[in-house]
C-alpha positions as CSV (number, residue, x, y, z in Angstrom):
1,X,36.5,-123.6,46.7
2,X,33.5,-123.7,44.6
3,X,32.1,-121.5,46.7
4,X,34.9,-119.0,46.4
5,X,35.3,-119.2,43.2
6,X,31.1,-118.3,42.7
7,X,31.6,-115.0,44.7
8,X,34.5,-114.1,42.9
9,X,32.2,-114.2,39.5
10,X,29.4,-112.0,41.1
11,X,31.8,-109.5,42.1
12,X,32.9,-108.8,38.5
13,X,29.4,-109.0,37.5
14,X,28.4,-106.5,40.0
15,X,31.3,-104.2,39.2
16,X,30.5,-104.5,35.5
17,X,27.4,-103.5,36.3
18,X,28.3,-100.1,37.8
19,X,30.6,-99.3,35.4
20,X,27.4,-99.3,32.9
21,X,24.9,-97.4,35.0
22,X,27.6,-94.9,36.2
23,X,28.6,-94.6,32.1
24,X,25.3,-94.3,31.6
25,X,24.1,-91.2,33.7
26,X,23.8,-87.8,31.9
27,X,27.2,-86.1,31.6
28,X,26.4,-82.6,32.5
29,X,29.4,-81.1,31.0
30,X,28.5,-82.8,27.2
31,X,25.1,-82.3,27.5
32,X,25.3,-78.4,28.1
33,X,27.7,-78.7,25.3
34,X,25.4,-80.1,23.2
35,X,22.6,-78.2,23.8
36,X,24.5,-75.1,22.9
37,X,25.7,-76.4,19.6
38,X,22.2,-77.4,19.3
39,X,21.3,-73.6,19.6
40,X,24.0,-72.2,17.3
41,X,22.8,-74.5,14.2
42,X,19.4,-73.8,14.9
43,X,20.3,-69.9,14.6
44,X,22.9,-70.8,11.7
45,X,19.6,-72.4,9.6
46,X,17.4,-69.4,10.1
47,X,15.2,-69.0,6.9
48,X,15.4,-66.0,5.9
49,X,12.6,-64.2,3.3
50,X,14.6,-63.6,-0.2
51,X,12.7,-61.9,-3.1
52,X,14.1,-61.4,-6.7
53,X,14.1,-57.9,-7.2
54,X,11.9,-57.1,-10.3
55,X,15.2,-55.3,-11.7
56,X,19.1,-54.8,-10.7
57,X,18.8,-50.8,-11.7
58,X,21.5,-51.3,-15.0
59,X,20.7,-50.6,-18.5
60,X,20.5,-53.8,-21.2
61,X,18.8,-54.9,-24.0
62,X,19.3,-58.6,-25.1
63,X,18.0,-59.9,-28.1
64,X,16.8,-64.0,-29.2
65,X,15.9,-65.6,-31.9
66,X,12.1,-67.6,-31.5
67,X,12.1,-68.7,-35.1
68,X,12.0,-67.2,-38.4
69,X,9.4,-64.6,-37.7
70,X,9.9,-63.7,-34.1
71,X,12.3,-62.6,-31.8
72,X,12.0,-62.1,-28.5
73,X,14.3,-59.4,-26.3
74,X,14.3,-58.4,-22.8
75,X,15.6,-55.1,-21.6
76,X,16.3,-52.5,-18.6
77,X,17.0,-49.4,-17.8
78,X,18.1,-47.3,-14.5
79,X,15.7,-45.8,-12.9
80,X,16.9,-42.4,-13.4
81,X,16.0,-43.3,-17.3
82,X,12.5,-44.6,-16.0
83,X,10.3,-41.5,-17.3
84,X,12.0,-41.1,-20.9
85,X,9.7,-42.1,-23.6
86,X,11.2,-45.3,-25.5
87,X,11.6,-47.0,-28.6
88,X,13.1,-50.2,-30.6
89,X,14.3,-50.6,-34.0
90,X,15.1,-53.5,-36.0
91,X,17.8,-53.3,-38.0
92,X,18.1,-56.4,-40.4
93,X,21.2,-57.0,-42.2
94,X,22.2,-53.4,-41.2
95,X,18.9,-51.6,-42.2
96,X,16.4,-50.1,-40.4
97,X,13.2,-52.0,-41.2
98,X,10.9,-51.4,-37.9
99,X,10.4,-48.8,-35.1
100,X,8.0,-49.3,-32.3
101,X,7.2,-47.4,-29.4
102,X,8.2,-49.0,-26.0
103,X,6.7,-48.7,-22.4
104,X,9.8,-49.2,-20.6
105,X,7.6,-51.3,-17.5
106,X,6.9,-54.5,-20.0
107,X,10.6,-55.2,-19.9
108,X,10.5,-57.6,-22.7
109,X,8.9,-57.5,-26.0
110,X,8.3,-59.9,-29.0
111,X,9.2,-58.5,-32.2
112,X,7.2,-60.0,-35.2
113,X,9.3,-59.8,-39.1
114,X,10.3,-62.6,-41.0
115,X,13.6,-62.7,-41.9
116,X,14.8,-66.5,-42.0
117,X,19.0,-67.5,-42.0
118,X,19.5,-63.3,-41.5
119,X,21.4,-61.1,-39.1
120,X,19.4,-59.4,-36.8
121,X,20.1,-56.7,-33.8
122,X,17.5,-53.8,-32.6
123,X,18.5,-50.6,-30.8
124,X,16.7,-49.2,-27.7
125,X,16.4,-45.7,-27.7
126,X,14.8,-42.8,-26.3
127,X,12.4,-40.5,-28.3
128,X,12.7,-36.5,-27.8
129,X,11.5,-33.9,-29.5
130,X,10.8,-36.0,-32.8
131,X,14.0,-37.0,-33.0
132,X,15.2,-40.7,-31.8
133,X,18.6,-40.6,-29.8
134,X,20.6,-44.4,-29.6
135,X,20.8,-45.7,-26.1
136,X,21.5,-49.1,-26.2
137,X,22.1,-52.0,-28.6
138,X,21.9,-55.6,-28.7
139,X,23.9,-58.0,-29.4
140,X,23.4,-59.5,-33.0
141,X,21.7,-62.8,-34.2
142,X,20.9,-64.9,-37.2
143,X,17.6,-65.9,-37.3
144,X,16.6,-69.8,-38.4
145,X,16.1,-71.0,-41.5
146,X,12.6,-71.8,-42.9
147,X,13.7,-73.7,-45.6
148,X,14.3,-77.6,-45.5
149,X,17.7,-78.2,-46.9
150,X,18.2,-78.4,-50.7
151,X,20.9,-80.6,-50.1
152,X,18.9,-84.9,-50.4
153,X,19.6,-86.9,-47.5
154,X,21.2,-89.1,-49.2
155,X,23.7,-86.9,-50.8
156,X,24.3,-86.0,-47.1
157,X,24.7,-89.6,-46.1
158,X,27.0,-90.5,-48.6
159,X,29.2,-87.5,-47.9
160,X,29.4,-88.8,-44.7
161,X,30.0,-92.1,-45.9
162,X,33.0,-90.9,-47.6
163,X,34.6,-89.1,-45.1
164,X,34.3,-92.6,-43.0
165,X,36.0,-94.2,-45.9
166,X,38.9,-91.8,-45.7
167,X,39.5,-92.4,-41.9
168,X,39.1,-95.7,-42.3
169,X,41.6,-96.3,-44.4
170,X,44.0,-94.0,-42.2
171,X,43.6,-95.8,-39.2
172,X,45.0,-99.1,-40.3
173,X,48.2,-100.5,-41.7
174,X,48.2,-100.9,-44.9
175,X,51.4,-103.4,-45.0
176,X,49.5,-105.5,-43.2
177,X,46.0,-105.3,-43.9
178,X,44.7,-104.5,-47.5
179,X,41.6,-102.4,-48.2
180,X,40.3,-105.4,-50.1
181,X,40.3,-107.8,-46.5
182,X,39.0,-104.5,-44.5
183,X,35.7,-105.4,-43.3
184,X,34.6,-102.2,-43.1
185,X,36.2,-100.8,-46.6
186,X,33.6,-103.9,-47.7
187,X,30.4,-102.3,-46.7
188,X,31.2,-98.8,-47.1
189,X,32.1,-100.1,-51.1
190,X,28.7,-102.1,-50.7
191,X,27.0,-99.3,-49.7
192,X,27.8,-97.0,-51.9
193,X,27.4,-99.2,-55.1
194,X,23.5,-99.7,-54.2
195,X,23.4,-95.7,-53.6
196,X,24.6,-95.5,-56.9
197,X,22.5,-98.3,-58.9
198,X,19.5,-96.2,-56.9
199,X,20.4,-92.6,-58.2
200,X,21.3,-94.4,-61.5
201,X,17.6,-96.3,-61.5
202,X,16.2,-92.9,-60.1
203,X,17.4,-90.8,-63.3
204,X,15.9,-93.3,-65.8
205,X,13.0,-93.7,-64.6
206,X,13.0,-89.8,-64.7
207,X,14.0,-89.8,-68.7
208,X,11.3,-92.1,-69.6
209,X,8.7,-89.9,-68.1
């Protein structure tokens, strides 16, 4: 019986067995499939050699503040414009104040004039005969400031701190909460009461000098 029972086992072992080696031999049918898909992503991923184009043949002039004293623009024209003869005016607050000759090839320019917190544009055109004919403009910018505020920080930080105090006391219930048991109404009235006794200290100490 044992004995049976022994050769029974081994013939489920060996049958197991050939299940795995037969699962295991190469599938001819999935591998050819998969050596074709193989092919087609290898084609799909081709590298291909991409340059920018040093220009896209349209005509543009745009123009960027730097700071107060320079600007920078960058411009281009179709080719068919390429052997004109150039040039670029400022115009600052809507009058003229420089014109420069341009090579059309640099295709940017820095333009140096100082005109801080003012509205700037320049016009690209080309020159003939002596006379200068419009062919493009930019689009208009203010240059930055070079001035530090007049306004003292701490005029600025109690503006702030009053427009705090006004949401504040917007954003809570006043039938049930009373400014005077607001934590925060407490220090922003703290606050501003030594910003005062400063600027009040500050002004005498001004007189008696």
């Amino acid at each position: 019986m044992e004995k049976m029972e022994i050769k029974e086992k081994k013939k489920k072992i060996k049958s197991k067995i050939k299940l795995i080696k037969e699962s295991l031999k190469e599938d001819k049918v999935s591998s050819h499939i998969g050596y074709i898909s193989d092919e087609v992503a290898k084609e799909s991923f081709i590298k291909e050699d991409y340059q920018i184009p040093e220009n896209y043949n349209i005509n543009r002039i745009v123009l960027l503040p730097v700071n107060p004293s320079k600007h920078f623009c960058y411009f281009e024209v179709e080719d068919r414009y390429k052997n004109e003869n150039f040039a670029l005016k400022l115009f600052v607050e809507n009058e003229e104040i420089l014109d420069i000759d341009i090579d059309i090839n640099w295709g940017k320019y820095y333009i140096n004039y100082h005109a801080p917190f003012k509205r700037l544009y320049v016009v690209f055109g080309i020159k003939k005969d002596g006379k200068f004919i419009p062919f493009l403009k930019s689009n208009e910018i203010t240059a930055p400031s070079d001035e530090i505020s007049e306004i003292p920080e701490e005029s600025l930080w109690i503006s702030k701190l009053k427009g705090w105090r006004e949401i504040i006391k917007k954003s809570y219930d006043k039938t049930f909460i009373s400014e005077e048991k607001c934590g925060y109404e407490k220090k922003l009235k703290k606050r501003k009461c030594e910003h005062e006794s400063k600027l009040k200290k500050k002004n005498l100490d001004m007189k008696g000098s």
